[in-house]
N, C-alpha and C positions, 0 to 999 in steps of 0.2 A: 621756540628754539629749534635748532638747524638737529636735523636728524642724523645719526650714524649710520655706516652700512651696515644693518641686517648682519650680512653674512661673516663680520669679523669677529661677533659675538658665539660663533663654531669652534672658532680658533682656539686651540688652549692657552691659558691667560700670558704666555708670555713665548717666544720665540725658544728653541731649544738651547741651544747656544748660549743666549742670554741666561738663561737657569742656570748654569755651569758655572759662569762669569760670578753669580750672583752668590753663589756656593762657595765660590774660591775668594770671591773677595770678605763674605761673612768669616769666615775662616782666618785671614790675614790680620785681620781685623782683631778678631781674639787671640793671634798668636803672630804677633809683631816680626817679633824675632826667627819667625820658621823660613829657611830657602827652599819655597815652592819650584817642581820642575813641572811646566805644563805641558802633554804629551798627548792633548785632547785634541783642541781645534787643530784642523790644517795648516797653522801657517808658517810659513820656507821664515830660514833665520839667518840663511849665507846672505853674501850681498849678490847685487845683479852682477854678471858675467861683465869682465872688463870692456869685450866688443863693446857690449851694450852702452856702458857708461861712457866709452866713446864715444860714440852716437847721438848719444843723450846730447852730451855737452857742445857736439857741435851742431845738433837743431837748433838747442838753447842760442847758441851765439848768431844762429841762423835769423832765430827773433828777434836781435837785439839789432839790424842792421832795416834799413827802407828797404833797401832792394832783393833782398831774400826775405822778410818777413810774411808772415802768414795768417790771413785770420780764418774764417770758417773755411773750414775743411770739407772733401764729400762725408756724405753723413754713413754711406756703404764702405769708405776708408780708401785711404790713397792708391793709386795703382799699384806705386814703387811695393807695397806689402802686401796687397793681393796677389802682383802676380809671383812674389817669394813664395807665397805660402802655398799657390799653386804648384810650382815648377817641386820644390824643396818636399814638401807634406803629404804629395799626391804623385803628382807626373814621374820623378824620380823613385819613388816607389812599384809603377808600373800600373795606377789608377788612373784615369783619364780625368781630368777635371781643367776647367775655365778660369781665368780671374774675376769674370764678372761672377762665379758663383759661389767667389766669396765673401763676406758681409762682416766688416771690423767692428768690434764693440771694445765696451767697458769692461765686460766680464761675462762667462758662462754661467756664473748663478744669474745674470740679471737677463741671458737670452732665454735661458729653460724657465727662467719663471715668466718672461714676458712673452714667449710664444703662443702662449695658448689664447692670448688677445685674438688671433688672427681665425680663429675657428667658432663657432656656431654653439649657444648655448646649451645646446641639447647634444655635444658630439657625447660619447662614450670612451672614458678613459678608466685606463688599467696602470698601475704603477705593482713596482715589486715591492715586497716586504720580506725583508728591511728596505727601507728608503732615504735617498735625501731627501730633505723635508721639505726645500722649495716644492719640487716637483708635487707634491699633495696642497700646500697651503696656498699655491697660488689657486687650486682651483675651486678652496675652498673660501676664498677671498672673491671669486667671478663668480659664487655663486652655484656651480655647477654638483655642491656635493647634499647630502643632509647633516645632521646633529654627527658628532662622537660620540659613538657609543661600541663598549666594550672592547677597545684600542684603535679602531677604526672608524674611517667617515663613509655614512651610509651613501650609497650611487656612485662609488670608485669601484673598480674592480682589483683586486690586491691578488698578486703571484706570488705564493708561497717560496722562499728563499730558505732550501735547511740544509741541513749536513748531510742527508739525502742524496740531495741533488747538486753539491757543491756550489750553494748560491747563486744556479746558474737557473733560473724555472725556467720547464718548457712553455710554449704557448699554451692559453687554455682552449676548450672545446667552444667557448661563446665569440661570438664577433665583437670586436670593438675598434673603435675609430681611431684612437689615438693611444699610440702606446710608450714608453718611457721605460730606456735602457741607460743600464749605466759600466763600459767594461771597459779598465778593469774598475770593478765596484767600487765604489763609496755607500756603504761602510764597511764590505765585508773583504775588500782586496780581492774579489773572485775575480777572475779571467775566463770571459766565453770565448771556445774555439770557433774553427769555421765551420762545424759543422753544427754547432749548438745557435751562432746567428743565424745560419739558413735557415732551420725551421722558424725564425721569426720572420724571415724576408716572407720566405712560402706562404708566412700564416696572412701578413701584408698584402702579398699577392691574390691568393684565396679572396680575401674579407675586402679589399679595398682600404685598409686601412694607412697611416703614418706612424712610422716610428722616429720616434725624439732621442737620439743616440748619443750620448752623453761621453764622449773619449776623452775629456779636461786630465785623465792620469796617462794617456796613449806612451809617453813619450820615457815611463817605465817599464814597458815591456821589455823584454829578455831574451824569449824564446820566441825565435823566428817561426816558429809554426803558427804562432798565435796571431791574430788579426789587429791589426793597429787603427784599421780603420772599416767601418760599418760596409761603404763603396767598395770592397775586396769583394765581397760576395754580390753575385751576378743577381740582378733585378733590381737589387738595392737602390739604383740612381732614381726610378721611377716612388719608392715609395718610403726614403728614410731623406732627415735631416740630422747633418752633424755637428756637433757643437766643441770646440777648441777650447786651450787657455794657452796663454804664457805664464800665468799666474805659477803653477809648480815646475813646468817647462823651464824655465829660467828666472824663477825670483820674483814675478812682475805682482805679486800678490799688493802689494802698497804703490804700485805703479799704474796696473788698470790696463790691460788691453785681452784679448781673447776673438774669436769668429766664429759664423757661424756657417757650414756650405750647404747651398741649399742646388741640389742640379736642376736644370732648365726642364725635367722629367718631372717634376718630382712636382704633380695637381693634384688641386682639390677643385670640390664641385661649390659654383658660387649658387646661391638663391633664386637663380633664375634655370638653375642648370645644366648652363654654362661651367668648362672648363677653366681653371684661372692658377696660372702661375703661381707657387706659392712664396717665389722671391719676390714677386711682385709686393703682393701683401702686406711681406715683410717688411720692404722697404716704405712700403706706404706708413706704416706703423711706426715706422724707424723714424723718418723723414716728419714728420708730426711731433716726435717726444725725445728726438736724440738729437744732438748736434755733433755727432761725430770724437774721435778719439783724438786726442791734440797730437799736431805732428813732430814733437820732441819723442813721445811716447811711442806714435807708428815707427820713427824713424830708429828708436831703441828695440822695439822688436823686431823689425827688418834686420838688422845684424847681427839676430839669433841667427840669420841663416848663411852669414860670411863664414869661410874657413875657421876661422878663430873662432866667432859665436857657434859654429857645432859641436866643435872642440871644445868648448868650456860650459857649454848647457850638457853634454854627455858625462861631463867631469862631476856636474851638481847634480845631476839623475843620480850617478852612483855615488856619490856622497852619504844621498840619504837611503837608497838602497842598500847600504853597508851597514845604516843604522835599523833599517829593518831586519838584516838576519840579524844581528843582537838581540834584539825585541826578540824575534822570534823563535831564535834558538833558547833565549833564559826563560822564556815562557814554557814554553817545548818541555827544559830542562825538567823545570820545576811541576809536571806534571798535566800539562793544559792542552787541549785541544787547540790549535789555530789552522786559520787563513789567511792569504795574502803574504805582503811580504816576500815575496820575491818578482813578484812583476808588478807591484804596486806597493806605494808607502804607507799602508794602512793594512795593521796587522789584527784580527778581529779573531778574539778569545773568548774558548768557552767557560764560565765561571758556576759558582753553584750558588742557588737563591739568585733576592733580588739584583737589576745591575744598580741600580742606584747605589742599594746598601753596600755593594762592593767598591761604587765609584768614591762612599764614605770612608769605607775604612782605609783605601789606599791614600787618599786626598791627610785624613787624621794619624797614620799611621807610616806613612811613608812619605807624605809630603809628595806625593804624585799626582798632575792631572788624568785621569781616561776618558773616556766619555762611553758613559751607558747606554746600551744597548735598544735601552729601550726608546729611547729618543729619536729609533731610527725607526718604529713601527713596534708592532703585537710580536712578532716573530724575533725581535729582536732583543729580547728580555732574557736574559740568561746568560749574556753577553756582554763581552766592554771592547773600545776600540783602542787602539795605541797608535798615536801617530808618529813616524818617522821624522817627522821635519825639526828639526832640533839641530844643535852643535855636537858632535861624535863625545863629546868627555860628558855631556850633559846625559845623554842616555846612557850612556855603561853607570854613570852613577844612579839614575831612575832604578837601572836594573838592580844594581847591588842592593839599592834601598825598599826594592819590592823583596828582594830574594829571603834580605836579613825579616821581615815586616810577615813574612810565610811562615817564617821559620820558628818565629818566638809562639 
């Protein structure tokens, strides 16, 4: 009989995410009749911005015709959206960047977990804790970690994320090859300044390393002091890759599209010790297992960056930003330490005991989704997340329902 991999027998037995689903729906189950609000997973609940759905509809019709129809697309994504997402995300902001240097996908979970394809089974990688959990499972899925043991996977190196230090860890004192940021965080809503990414560039520079810069929340920031993108900070283009969504940007979470920039700087050393391109790589890798993002979808993201699509993705940024100061001030109110929530949709509370046992009693007691803390790393245990992305009367009621649920 045909053997499994080894290394997915690391993994704890089920996805995080899925435990949560798995909890809510036991639940439902025994109590038919409860209206569940869920405030756990990320997922956006407005519709797409009407540019968009413009767009949409006349790709669509675009397909329905011989002489405009379209079949395989580039597999690095059409120009007409590369060079938007140059000119609009980058250039306009006063960051120099290319169209060729940037690469369209299906989604930022599926580039951060499928980058590390492109690097050497013995690199050295570091993630922070708290974490998203691609960024640890995929490498623990290639092989490159040992067992779980005592909340973490042995041959990672884990940055400490506390109240401390405002979620933000500095670099550590060891070398390592590959490193994974997330700002502003997922899961704890923190936001690094420019002065807290530079000592990561510096640390980059130093060690020779890459960093994996995660901005898929970029497009909730607020405060114009704060950095929206990793290439703000000088050396960056040589030794960071950045990774986009549309997904919260504008809706696109059930639509699929996101990029990834990688600058023409930005080498690694191949096996022969030779320098090599690491868009190269990519696209080698891409170009092998992706066939590109359909051009209804490019062509709906594209009109995120017409007059009207910036206007109406700024309108659903603060939509759900209005539902995080509620989150965050009734939490606040009610006695709790928090994060985030004002420059990002994820409002990350401190709680007492287990989080699980907390994510119980709200789930039994309030009829409210969170999602525990611990699901995000060791560090992350004492803690629950509250997601913004919901309809505005659905969280003022969450709130009421936690508030009365405190109180009894």
């Amino acid at each position: 009989m045909i053997k499994s991999n080894e290394h997915y027998a690391k993994l704890k037995t089920s996805y995080f995410f899925s435990d949560i689903n798995r909890r809510v729906a036991d639940y439902q189950k025994e109590n038919p009749g409860k209206d569940i609000i869920k405030m756990g997973i990320g997922d956006v609940t407005r519709p797409l911005p009407e540019a968009c759905i413009k767009a949409f509809h006349q790709a669509t019709d675009e397909m329905a015709a011989g002489k405009t129809f379209r079949g395989y697309g580039p597999e690095q994504g059409y120009p007409f959206l590369r060079e938007a997402i140059a000119q609009h995300d980058f250039i306009r902001r006063g960051v120099p960047m290319k169209a060729q240097e940037i690469y369209v996908s299906d989604g930022s979970k599926c580039d951060t977990g499928n980058f590390q394809e492109i690097f050497s089974f013995h690199t050295r990688v570091g993630v922070p804790d708290p974490v998203y959990p691609v960024y640890v499972d995929t490498h623990v899925m290639a092989g490159r970690t040992g067992d779980w043991k005592n909340g973490r996977y042995e041959g990672l190196y884990y940055f400490d994320g506390t109240v401390e230090n405002g979620f933000v860890p500095d670099p550590p004192e060891e070398g390592l090859d590959l490193i994974y940021l997330c700002f502003p965080n997922n899961p704890t809503g923190a936001v690094a300044s420019r002065e807290q990414l530079g000592k990561w560039v510096r640390y980059a520079e130093k060690h020779g390393s890459l960093i994996l810069f995660d901005a898929a929340y970029e497009a909730f920031i607020r405060d114009d002091r704060l950095p929206r993108s990793i290439f703000e900070i000088p050396g960056a283009r040589n030794h960071a890759v950045e990774f986009r969504s549309f997904s919260k940007t504008a809706g696109f979470t059930g639509t699929r599209c996101a990029y990834a920039v990688i600058p023409e700087e930005c080498r690694i050393e191949g096996p022969d010790g030779k320098t090599l391109q690491a868009g190269d790589l990519w696209i080698r890798r891409q170009t092998t297992k992706f066939n590109g993002v359909s051009y209804p979808v490019q062509r709906a993201a594209e009109a995120v960056y017409s007059p009207e699509g910036l206007r109406q993705t700024r309108e659903l940024t603060d939509y759900y930003l209005a539902n995080a100061r509620v989150i965050r001030d009734t939490m606040t109110s009610l006695g709790f330490t928090c994060t985030g929530g004002e420059n990002a949709p994820y409002i990350w509370i401190k709680t007492s005991g287990n989080s699980w046992e907390f994510f119980d009693f709200l789930l039994r007691r309030a009829q409210v989704v969170c999602t525990p803390g611990s699901g995000f790393g060791s560090r992350g245990e004492g803690y629950i997340r509250l997601s913004a992305f919901n309809d505005a009367e659905r969280v003022r009621e969450a709130m009421e329902r936690i508030t009365a649920a405190l109180s009894v």
